[in-house]
Structures are given as C-alpha cells and as structure tokens.
PyMOL Python script that loads the backbone (N, CA, C, O; Angstrom):
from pymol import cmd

cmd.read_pdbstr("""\
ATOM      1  N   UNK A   1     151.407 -14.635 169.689  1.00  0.00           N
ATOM      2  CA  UNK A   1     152.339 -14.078 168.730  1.00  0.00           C
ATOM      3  C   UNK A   1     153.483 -15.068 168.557  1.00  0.00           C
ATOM      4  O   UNK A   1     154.063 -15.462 169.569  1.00  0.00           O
ATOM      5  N   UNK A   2     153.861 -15.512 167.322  1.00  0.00           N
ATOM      6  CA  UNK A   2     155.429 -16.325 167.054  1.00  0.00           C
ATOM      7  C   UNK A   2     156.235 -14.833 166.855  1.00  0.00           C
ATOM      8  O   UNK A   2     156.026 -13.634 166.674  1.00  0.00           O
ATOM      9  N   UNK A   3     157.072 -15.613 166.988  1.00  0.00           N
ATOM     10  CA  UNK A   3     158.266 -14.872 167.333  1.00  0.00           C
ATOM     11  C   UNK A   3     159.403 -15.828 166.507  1.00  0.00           C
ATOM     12  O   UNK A   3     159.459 -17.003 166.868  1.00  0.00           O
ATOM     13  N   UNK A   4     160.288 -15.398 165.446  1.00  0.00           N
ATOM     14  CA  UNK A   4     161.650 -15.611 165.007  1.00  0.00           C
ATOM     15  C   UNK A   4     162.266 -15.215 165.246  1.00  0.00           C
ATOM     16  O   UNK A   4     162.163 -14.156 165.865  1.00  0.00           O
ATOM     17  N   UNK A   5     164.000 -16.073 164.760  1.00  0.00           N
ATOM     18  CA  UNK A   5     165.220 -15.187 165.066  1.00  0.00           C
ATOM     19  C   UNK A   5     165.891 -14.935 163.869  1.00  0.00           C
ATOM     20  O   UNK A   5     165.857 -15.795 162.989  1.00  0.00           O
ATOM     21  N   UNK A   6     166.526 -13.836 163.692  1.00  0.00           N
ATOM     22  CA  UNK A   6     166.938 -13.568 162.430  1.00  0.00           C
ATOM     23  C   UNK A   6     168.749 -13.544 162.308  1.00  0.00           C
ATOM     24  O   UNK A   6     169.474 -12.652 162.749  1.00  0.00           O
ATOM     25  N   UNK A   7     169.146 -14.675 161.650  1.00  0.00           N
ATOM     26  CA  UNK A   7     170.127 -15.480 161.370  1.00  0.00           C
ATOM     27  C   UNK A   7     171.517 -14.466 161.082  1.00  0.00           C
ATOM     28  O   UNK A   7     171.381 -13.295 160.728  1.00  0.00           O
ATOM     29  N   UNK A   8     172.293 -14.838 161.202  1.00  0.00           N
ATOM     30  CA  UNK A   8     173.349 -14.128 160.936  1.00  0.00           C
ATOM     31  C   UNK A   8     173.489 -13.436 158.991  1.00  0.00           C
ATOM     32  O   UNK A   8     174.100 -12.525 158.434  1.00  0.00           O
ATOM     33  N   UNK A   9     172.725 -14.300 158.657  1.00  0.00           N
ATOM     34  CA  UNK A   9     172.822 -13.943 157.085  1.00  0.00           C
ATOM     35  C   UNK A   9     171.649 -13.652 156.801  1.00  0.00           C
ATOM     36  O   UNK A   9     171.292 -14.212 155.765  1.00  0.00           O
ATOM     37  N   UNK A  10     170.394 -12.617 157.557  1.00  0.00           N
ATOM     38  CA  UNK A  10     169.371 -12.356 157.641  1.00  0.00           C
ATOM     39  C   UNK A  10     168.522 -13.253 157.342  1.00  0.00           C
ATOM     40  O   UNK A  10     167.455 -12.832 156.897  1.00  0.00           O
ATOM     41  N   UNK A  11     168.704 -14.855 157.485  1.00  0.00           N
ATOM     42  CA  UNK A  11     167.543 -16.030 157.392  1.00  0.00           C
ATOM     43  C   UNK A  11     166.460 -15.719 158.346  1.00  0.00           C
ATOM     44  O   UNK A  11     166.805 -15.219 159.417  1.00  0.00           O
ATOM     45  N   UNK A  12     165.388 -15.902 158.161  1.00  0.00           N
ATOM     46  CA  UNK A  12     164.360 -16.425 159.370  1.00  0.00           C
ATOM     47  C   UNK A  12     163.822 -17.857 158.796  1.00  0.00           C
ATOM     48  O   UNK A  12     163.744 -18.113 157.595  1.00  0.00           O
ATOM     49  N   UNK A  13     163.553 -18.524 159.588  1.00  0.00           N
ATOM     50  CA  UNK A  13     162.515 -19.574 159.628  1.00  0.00           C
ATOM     51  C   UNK A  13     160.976 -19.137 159.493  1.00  0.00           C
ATOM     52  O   UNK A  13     160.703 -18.139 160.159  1.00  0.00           O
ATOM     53  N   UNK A  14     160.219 -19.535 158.966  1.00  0.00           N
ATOM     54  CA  UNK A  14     158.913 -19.393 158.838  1.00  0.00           C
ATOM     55  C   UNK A  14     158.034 -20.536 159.773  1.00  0.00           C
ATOM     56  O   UNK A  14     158.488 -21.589 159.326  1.00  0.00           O
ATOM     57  N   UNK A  15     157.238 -20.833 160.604  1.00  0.00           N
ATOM     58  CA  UNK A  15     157.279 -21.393 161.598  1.00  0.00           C
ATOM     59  C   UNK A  15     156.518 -22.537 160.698  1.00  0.00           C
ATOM     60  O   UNK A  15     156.226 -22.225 159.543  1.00  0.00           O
ATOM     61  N   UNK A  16     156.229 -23.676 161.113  1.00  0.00           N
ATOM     62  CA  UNK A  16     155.638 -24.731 160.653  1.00  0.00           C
ATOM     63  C   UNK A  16     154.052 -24.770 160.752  1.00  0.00           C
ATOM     64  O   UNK A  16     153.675 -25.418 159.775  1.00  0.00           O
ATOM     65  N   UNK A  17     153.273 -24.479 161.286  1.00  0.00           N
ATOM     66  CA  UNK A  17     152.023 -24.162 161.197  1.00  0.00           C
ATOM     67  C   UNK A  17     151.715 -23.378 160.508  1.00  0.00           C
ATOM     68  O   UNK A  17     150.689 -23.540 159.847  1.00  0.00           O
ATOM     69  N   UNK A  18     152.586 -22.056 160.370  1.00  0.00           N
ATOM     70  CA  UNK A  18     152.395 -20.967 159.088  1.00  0.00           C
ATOM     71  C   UNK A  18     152.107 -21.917 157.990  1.00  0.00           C
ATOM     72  O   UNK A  18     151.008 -22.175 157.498  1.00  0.00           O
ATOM     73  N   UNK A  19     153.605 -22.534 157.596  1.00  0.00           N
ATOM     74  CA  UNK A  19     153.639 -23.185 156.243  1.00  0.00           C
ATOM     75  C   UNK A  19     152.357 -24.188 156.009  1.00  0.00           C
ATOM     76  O   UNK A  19     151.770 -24.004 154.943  1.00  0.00           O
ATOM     77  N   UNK A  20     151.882 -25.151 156.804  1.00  0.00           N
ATOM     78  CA  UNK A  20     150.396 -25.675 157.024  1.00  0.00           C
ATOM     79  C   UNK A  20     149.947 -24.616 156.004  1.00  0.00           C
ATOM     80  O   UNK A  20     150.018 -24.647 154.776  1.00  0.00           O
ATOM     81  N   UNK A  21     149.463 -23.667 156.833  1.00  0.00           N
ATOM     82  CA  UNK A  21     148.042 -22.972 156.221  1.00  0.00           C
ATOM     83  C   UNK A  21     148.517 -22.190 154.907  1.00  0.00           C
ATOM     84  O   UNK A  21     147.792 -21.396 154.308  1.00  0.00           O
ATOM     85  N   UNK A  22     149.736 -22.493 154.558  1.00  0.00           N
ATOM     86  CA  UNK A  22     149.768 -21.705 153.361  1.00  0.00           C
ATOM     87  C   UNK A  22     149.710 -23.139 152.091  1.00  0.00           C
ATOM     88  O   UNK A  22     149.312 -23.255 150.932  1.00  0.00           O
ATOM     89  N   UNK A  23     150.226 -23.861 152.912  1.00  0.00           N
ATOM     90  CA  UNK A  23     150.429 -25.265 151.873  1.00  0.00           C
ATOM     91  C   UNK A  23     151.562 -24.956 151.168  1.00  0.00           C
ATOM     92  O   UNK A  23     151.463 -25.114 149.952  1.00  0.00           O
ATOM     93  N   UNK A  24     152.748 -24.508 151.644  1.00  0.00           N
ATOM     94  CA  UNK A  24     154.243 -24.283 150.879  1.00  0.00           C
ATOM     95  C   UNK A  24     154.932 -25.379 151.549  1.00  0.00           C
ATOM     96  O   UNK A  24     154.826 -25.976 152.620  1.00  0.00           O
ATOM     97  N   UNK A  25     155.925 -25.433 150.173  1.00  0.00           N
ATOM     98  CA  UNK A  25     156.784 -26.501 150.460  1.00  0.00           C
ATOM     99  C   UNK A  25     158.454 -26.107 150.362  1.00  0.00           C
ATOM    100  O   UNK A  25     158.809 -25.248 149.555  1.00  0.00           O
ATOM    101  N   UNK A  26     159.304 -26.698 151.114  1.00  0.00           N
ATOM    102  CA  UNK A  26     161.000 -25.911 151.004  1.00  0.00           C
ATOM    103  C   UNK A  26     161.015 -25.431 149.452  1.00  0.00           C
ATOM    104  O   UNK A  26     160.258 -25.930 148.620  1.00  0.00           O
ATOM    105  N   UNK A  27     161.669 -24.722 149.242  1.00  0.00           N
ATOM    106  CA  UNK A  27     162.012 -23.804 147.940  1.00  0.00           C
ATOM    107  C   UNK A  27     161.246 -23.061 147.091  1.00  0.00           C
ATOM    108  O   UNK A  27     161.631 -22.290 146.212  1.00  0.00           O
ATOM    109  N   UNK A  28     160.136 -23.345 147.414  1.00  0.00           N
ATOM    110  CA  UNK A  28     158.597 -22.081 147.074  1.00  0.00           C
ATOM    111  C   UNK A  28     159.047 -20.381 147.380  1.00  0.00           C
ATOM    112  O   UNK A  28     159.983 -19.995 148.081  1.00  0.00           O
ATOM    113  N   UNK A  29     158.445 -19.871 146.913  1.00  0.00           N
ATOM    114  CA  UNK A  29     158.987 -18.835 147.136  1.00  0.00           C
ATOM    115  C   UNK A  29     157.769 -17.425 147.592  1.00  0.00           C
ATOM    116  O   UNK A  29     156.635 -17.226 147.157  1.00  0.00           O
ATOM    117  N   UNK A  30     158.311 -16.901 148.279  1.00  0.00           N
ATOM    118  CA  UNK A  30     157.218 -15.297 148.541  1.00  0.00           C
ATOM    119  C   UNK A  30     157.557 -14.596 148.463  1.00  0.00           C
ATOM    120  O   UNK A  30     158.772 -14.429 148.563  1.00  0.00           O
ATOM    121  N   UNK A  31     156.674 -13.634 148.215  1.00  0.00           N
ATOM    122  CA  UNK A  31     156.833 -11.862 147.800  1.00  0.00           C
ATOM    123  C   UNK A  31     156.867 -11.178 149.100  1.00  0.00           C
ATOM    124  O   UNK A  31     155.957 -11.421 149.893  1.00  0.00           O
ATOM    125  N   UNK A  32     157.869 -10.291 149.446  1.00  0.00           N
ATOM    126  CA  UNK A  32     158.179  -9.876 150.657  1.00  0.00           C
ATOM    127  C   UNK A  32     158.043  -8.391 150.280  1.00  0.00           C
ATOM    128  O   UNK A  32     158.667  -7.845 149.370  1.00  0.00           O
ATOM    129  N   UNK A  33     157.331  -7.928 150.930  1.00  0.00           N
ATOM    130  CA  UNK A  33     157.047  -6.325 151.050  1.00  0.00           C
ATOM    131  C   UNK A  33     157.554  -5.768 152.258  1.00  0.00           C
ATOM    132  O   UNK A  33     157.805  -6.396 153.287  1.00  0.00           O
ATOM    133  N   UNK A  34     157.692  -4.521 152.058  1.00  0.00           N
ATOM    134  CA  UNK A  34     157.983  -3.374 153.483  1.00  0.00           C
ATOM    135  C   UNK A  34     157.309  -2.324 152.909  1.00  0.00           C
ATOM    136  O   UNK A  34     157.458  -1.962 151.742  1.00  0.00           O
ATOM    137  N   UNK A  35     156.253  -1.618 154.065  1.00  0.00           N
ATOM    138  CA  UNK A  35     155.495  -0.990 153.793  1.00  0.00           C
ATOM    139  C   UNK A  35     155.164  -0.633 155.235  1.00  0.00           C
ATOM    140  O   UNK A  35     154.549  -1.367 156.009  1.00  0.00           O
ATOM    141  N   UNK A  36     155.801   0.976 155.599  1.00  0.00           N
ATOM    142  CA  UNK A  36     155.185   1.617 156.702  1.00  0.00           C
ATOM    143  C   UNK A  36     155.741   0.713 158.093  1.00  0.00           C
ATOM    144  O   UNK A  36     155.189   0.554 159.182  1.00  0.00           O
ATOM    145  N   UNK A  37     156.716   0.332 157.712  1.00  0.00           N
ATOM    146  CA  UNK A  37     157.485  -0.127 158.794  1.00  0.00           C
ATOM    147  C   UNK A  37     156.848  -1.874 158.712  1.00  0.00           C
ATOM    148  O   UNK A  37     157.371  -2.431 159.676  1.00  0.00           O
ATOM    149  N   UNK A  38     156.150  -2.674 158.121  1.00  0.00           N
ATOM    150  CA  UNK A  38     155.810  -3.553 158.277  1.00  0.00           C
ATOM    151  C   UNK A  38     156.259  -4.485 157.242  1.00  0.00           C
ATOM    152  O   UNK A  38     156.294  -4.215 156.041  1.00  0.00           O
ATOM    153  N   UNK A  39     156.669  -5.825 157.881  1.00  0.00           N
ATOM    154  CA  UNK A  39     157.135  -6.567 156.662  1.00  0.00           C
ATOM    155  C   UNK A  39     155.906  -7.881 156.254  1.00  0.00           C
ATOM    156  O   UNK A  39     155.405  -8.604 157.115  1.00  0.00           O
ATOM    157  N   UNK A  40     155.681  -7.939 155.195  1.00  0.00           N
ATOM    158  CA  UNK A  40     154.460  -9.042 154.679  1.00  0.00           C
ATOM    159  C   UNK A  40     155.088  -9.912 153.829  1.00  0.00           C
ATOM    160  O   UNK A  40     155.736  -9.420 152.906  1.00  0.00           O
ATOM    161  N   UNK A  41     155.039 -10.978 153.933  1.00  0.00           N
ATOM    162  CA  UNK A  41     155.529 -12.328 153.211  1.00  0.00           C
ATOM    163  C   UNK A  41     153.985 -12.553 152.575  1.00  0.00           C
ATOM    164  O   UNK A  41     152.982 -12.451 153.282  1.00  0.00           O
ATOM    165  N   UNK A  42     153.938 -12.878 151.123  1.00  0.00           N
ATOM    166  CA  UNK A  42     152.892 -13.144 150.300  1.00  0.00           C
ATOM    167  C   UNK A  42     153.430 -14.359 149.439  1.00  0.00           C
ATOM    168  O   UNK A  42     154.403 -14.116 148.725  1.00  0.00           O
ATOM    169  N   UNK A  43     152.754 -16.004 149.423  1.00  0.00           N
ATOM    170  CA  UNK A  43     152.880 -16.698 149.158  1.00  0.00           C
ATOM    171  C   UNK A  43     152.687 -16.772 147.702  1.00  0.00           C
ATOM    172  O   UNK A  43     151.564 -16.888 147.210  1.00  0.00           O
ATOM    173  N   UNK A  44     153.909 -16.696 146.912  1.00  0.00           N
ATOM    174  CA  UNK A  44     153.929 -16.430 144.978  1.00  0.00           C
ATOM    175  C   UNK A  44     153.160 -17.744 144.221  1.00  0.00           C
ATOM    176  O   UNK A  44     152.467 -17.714 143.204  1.00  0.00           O
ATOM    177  N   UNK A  45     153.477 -18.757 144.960  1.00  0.00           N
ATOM    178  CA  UNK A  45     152.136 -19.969 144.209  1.00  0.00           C
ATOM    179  C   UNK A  45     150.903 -19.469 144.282  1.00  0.00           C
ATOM    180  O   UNK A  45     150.304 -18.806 145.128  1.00  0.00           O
ATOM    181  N   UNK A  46     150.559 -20.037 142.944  1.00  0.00           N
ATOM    182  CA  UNK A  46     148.530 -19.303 142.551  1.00  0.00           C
ATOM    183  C   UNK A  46     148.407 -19.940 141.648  1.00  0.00           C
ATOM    184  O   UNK A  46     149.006 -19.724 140.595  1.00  0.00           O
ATOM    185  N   UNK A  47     147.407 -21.109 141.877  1.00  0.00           N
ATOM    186  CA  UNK A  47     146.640 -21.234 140.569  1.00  0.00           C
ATOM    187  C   UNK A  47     145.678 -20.509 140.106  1.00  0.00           C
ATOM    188  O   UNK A  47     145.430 -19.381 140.532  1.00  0.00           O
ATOM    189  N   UNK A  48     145.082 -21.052 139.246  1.00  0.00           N
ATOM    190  CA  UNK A  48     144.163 -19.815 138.511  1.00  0.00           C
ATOM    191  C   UNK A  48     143.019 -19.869 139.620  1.00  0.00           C
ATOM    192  O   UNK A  48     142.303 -18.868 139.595  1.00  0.00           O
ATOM    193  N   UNK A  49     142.809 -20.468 140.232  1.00  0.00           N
ATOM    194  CA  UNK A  49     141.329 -21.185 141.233  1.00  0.00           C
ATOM    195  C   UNK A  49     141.784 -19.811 142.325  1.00  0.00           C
ATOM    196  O   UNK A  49     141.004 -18.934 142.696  1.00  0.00           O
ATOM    197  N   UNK A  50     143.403 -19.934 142.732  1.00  0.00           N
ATOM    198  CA  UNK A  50     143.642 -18.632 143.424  1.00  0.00           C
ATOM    199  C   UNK A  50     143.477 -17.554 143.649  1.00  0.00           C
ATOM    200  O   UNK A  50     143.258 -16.865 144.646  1.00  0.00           O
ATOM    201  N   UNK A  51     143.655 -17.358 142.136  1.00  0.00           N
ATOM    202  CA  UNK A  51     143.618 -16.207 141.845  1.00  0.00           C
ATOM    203  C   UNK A  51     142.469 -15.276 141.759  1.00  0.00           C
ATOM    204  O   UNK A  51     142.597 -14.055 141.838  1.00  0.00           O
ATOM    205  N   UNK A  52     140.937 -16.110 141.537  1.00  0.00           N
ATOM    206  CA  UNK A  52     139.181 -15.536 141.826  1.00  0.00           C
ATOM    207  C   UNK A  52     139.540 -15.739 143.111  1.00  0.00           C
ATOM    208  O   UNK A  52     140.009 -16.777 143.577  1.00  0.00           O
ATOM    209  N   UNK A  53     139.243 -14.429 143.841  1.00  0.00           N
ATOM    210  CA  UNK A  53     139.204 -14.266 145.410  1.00  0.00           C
ATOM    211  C   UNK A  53     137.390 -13.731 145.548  1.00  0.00           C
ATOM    212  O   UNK A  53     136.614 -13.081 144.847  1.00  0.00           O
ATOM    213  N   UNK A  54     137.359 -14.111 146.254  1.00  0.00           N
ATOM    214  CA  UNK A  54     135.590 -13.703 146.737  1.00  0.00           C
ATOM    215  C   UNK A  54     135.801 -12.530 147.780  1.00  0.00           C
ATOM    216  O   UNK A  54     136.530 -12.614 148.768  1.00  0.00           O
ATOM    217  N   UNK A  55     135.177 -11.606 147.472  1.00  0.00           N
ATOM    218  CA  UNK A  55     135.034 -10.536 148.635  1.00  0.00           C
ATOM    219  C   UNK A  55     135.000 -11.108 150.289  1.00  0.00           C
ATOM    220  O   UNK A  55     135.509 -10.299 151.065  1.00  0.00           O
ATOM    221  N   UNK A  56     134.575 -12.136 150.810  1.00  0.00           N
ATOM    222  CA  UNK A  56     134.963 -13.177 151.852  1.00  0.00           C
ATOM    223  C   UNK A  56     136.043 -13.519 152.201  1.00  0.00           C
ATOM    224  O   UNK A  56     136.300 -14.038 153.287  1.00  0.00           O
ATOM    225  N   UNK A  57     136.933 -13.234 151.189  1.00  0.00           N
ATOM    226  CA  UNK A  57     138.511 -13.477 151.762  1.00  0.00           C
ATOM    227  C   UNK A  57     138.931 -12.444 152.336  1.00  0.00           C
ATOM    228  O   UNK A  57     139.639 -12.628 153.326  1.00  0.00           O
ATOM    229  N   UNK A  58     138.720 -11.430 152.029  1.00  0.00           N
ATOM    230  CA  UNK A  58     139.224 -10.437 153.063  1.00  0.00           C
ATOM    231  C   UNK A  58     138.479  -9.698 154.422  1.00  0.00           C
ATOM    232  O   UNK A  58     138.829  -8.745 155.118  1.00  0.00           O
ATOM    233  N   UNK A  59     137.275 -10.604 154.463  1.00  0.00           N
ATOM    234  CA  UNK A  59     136.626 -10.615 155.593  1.00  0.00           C
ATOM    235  C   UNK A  59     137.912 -10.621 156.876  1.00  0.00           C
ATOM    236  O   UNK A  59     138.977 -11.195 156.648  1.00  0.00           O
ATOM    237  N   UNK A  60     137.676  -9.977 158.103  1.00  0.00           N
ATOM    238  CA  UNK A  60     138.483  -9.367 159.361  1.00  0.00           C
ATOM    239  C   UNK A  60     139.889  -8.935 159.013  1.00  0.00           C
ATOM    240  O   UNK A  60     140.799  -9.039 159.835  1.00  0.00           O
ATOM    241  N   UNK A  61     140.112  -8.331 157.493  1.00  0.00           N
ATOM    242  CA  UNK A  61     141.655  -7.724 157.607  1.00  0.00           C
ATOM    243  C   UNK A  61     142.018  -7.154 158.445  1.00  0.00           C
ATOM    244  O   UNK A  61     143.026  -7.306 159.136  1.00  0.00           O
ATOM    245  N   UNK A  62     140.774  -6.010 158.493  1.00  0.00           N
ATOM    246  CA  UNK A  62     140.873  -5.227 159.057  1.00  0.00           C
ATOM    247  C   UNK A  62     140.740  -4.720 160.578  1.00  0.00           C
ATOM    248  O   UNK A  62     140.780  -3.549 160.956  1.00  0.00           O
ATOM    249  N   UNK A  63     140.549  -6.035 161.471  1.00  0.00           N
ATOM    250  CA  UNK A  63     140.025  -6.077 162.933  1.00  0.00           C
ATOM    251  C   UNK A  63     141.007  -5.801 164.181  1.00  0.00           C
ATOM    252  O   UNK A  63     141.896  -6.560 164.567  1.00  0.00           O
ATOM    253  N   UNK A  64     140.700  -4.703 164.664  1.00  0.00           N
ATOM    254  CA  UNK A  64     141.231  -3.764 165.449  1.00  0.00           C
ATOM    255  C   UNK A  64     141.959  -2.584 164.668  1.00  0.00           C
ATOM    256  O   UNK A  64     142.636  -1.698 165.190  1.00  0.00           O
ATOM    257  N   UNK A  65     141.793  -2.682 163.840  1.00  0.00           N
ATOM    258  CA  UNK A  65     142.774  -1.323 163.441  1.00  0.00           C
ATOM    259  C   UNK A  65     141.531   0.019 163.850  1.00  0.00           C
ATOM    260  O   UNK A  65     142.017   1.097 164.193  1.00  0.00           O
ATOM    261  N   UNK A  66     140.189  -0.084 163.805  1.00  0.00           N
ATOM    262  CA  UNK A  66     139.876   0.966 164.712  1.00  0.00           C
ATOM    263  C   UNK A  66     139.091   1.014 166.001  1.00  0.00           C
ATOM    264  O   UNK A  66     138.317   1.903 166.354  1.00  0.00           O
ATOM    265  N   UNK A  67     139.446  -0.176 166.695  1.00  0.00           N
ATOM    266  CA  UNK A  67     139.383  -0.749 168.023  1.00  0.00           C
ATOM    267  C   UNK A  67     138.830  -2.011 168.018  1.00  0.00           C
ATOM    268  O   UNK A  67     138.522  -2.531 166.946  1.00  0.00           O
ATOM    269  N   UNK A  68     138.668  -2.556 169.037  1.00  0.00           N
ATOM    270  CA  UNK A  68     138.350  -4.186 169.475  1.00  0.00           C
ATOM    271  C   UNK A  68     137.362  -3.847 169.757  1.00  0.00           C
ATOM    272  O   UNK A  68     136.940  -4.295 168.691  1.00  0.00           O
ATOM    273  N   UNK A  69     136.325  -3.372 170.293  1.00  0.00           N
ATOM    274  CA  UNK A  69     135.134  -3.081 170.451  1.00  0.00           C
ATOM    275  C   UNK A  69     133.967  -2.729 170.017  1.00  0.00           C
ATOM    276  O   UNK A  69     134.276  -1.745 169.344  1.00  0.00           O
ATOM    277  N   UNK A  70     132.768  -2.842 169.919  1.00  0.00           N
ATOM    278  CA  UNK A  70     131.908  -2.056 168.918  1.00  0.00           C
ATOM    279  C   UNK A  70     131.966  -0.203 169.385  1.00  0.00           C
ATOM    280  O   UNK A  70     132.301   0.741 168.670  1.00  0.00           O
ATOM    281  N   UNK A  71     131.637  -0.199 170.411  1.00  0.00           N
ATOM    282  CA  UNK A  71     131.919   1.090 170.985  1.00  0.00           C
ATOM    283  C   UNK A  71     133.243   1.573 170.524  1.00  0.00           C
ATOM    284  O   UNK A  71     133.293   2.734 170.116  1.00  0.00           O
ATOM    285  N   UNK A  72     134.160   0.965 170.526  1.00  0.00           N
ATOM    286  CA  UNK A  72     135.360   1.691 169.808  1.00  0.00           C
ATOM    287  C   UNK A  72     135.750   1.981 168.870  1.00  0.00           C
ATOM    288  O   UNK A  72     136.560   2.825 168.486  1.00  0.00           O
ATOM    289  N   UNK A  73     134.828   0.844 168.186  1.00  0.00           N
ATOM    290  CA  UNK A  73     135.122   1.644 166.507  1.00  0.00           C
ATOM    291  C   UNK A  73     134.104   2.660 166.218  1.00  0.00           C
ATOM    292  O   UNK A  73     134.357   3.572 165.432  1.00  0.00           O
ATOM    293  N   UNK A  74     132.592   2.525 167.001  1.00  0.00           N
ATOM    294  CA  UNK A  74     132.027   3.808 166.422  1.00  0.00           C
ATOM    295  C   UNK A  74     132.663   4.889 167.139  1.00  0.00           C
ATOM    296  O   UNK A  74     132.528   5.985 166.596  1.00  0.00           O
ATOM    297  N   UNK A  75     133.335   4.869 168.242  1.00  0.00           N
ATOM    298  CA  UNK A  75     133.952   6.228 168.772  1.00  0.00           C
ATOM    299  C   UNK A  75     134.993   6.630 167.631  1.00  0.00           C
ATOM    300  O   UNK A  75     135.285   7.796 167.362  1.00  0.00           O
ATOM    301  N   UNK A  76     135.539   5.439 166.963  1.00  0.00           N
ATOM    302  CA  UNK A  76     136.937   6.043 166.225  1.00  0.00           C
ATOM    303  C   UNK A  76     136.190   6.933 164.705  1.00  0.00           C
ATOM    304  O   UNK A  76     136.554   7.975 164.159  1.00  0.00           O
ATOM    305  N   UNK A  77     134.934   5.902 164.351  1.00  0.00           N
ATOM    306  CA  UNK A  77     134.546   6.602 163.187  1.00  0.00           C
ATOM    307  C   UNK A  77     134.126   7.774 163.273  1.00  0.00           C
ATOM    308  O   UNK A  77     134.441   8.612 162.428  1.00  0.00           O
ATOM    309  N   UNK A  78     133.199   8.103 164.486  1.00  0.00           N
ATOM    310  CA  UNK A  78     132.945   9.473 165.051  1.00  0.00           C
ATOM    311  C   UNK A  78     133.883  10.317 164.698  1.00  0.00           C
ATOM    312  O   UNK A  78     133.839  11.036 163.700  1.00  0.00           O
ATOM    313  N   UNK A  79     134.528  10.278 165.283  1.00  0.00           N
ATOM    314  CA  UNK A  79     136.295  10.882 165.560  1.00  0.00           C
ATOM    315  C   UNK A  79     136.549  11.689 164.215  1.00  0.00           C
ATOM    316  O   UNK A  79     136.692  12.900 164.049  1.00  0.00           O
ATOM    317  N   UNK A  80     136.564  10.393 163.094  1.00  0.00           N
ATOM    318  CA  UNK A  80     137.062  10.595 161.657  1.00  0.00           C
ATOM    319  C   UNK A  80     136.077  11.576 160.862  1.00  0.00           C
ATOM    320  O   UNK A  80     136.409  12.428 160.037  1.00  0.00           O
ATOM    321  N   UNK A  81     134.450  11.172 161.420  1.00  0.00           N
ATOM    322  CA  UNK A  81     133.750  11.687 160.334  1.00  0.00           C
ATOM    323  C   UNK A  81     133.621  13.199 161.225  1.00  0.00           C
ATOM    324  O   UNK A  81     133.160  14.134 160.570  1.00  0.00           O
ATOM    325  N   UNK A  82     133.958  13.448 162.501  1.00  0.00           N
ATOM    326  CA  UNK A  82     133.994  14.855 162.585  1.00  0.00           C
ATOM    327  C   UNK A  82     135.101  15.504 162.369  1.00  0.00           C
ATOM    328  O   UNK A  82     135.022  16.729 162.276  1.00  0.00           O
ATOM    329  N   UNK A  83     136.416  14.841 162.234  1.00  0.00           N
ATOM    330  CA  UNK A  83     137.570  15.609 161.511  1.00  0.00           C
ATOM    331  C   UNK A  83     137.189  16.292 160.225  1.00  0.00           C
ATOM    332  O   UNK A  83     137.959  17.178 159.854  1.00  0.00           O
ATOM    333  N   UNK A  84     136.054  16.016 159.422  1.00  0.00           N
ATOM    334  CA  UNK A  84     136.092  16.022 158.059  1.00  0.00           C
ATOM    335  C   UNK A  84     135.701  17.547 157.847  1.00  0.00           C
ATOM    336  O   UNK A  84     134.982  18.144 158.648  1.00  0.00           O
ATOM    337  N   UNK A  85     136.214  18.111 156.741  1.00  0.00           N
ATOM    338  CA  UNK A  85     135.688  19.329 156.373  1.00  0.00           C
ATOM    339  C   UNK A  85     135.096  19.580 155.390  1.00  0.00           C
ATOM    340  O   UNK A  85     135.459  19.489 154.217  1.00  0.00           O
ATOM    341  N   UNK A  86     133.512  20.132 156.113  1.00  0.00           N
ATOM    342  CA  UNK A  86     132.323  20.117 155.352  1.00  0.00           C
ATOM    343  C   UNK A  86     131.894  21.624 154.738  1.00  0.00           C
ATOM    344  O   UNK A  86     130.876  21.746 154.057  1.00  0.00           O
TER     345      UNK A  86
END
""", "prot")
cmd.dss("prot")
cmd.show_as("cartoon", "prot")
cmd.util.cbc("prot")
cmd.orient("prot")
C-alpha cells in the first residue's frame, strides 16, 4: 500500500510509479470522485484509441470484493443467491 500526506492546503503528491503507469505529466489533470467513502483519481487525458476499452480492461476490478479465495467467493455467492426472494 502507498501511503500520502495531505498538505496543509489539502495537496497530495501522487507517487511516481503511479504517474509511470498512467503516463501523466505535471499539470495534466484528473477527475476526482467520492463515492461511498472512497476517493478515485481518473486520469482526464484520452485519446480516441482510449477511449475503445475492450471488456479485458476491466478484467480483476473486482478481486476480493467477495473473497480471495475460490471457496470464498462461492460461499459469498451462496450467501447472496439464498438471501434472494423467490
């Protein structure tokens, strides 16, 4: 996990390997969301090449949100699909 500090004038630094993999450069700019207590920085450069995303890009968004395990996620789906009312 990185870890920032948040500046007296609410700056953070964005760490330098981040910026690597985003390919931003000083004064670029991102879309900053809050959502459910979480904050997401979304990089606003896009070319059009960007902008066609392949269903592959969002390959492991989602990994652990219903466990790290195979057993744990079918326990969690279990879980869900017997909450359901049939």
């Amino acid at each position: 996990m990185t870890v920032a500090t948040i500046r007296p004038k609410g700056q953070i630094t964005i760490p330098a390997h981040i910026l690597q993999l985003w390919n931003l450069q000083p004064y670029e700019q991102v879309e900053i969301n809050f959502q459910n207590g979480v904050v997401t920085l979304i990089p606003v450069k896009r070319t059009d090449h960007d902008k066609k995303k392949s269903i592959m890009d969002f390959a492991g968004v989602g990994h652990g949100c219903w466990g790290d395990t195979a057993q744990e996620v079918e326990k969690s789906i279990t879980e869900l699909r017997d909450s359901w009312t049939r």
